[in-house]
C-alpha positions in Angstrom: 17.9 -36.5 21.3 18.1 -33.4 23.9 18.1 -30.1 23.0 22.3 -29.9 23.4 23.2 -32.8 21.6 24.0 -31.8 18.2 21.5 -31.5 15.6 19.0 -31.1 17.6 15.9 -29.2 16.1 14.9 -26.7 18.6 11.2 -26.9 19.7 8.9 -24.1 19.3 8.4 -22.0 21.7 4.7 -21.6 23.1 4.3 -17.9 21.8 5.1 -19.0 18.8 2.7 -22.3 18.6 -0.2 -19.9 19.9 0.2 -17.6 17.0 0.2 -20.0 14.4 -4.0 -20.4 15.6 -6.2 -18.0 13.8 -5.2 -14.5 14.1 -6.7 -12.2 16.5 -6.6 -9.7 13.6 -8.2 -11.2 11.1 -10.4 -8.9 9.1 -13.6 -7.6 10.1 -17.1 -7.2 8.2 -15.9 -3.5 8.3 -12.8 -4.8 7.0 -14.4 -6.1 3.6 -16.8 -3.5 3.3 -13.8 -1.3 3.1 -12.0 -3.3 0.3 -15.3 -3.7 -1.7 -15.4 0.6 -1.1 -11.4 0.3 -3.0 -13.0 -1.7 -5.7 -15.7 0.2 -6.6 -13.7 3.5 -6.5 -11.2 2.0 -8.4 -13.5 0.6 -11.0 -15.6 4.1 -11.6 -11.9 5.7 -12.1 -11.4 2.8 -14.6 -7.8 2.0 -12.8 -6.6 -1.7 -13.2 -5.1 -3.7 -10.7 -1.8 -3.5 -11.6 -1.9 0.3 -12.1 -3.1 1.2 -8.5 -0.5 -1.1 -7.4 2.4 0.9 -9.2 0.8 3.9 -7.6 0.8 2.5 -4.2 4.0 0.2 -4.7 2.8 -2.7 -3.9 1.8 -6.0 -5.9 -1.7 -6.5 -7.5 -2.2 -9.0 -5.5 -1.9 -6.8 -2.5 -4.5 -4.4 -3.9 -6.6 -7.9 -4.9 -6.6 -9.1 -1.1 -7.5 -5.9 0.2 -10.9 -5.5 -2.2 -12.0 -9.2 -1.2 -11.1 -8.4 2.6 -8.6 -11.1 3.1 -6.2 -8.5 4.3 -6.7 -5.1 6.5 -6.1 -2.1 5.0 -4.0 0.4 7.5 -5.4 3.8 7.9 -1.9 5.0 6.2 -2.9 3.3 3.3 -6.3 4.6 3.7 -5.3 7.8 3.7 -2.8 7.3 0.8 -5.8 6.2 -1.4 -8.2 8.6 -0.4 -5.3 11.2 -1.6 -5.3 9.5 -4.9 -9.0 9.1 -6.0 -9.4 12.7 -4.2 -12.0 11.5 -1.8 -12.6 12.0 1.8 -11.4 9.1 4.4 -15.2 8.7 4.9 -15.7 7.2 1.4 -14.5 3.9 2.2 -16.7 3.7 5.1 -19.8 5.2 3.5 -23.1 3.2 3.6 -21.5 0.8 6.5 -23.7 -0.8 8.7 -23.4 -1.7 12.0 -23.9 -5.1 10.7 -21.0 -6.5 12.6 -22.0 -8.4 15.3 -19.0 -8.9 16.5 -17.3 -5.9 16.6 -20.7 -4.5 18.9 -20.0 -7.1 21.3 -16.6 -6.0 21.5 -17.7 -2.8 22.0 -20.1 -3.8 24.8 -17.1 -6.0 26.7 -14.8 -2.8 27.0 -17.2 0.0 27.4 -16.9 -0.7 31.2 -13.0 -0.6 30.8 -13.5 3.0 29.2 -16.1 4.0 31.5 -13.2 3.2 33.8 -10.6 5.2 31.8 -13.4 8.3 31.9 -13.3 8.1 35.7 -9.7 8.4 36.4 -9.6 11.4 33.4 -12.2 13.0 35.4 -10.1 12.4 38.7 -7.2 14.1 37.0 -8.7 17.0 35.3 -10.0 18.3 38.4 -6.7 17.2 40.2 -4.8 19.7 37.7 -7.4 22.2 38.1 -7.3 22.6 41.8 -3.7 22.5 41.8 -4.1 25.8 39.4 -6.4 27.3 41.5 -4.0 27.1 44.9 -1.4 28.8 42.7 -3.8 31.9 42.7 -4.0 34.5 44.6 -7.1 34.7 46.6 -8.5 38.1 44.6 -7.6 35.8 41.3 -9.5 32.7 42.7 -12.7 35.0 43.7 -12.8 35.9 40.2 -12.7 32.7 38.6 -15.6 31.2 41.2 -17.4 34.8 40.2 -16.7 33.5 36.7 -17.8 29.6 36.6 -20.8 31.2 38.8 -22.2 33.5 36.2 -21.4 30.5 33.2 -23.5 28.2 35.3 -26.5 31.0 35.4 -26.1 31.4 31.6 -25.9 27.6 31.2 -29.3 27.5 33.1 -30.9 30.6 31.2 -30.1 28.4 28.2 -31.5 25.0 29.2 -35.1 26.4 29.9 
């Protein structure tokens, strides 16, 4: 049967067979260790399941799959529950170690793309400054070398 006869059950597209492999955003070890943070916070303010989940409007079994780490909390939410315990954001990532593995070799593989990133920021900064500086007049631009001159001697005074 072709795809225009009638009744034909249209195939998948290939986006849509690649996402059904395992998620590229699964949760992390950071990811757990965050929902274990939610538990423990929750059970020291003696809050139940279902009662954090009215808070938060959402079902328990939301709140459940975010303490075992089966599903990422968002910062929003994050924020949202660090509002309602009255602790800082930091809480839930208190005591983490850089135990993840992963996550540092992911770090490793795109520190040369934000080395990258750094360069051209660099390029532009100094782009936007010397367009500034041709704006000024020359008495205004004698001034500011004068200036960045006498920051650099202080800078140096410092260092030693």
């Amino acid at each position: 049967m072709s795809r225009s006869e009638p009744g034909a059950a249209p195939k998948p597209s290939p986006a849509r067979r690649v996402r059904r492999g395992v998620s590229p955003r699964k949760p992390t070890g950071v990811d757990k260790h965050v929902g274990k943070r939610l538990r423990l916070l929750r059970q020291i303010n003696e809050v139940s399941l279902e009662k954090l989940a009215e808070i938060v409007d959402v079902a328990p079994q939301q709140i459940q799959k975010y303490e075992i780490g089966e599903t990422r909390i968002s910062a929003s939410r994050i924020f949202e529950l660090s509002k309602i315990f009255c602790v800082p954001v930091a809480w839930f990532y208190h005591d983490l170690e850089a135990s993840s593995a992963a996550m540092d070799a992911r770090v490793e593989r795109r520190r040369a793309d934000v080395d990258a990133v750094d360069r051209v920021t660099e390029a532009s900064r100094e782009a936007l400054l010397l367009g500034y500086f041709a704006q000024l007049g020359p008495d205004m631009q004698q001034k500011l070398v004068d200036f960045a001159r006498m920051l650099s001697e202080v800078c140096a005074g410092q260092a030693k």
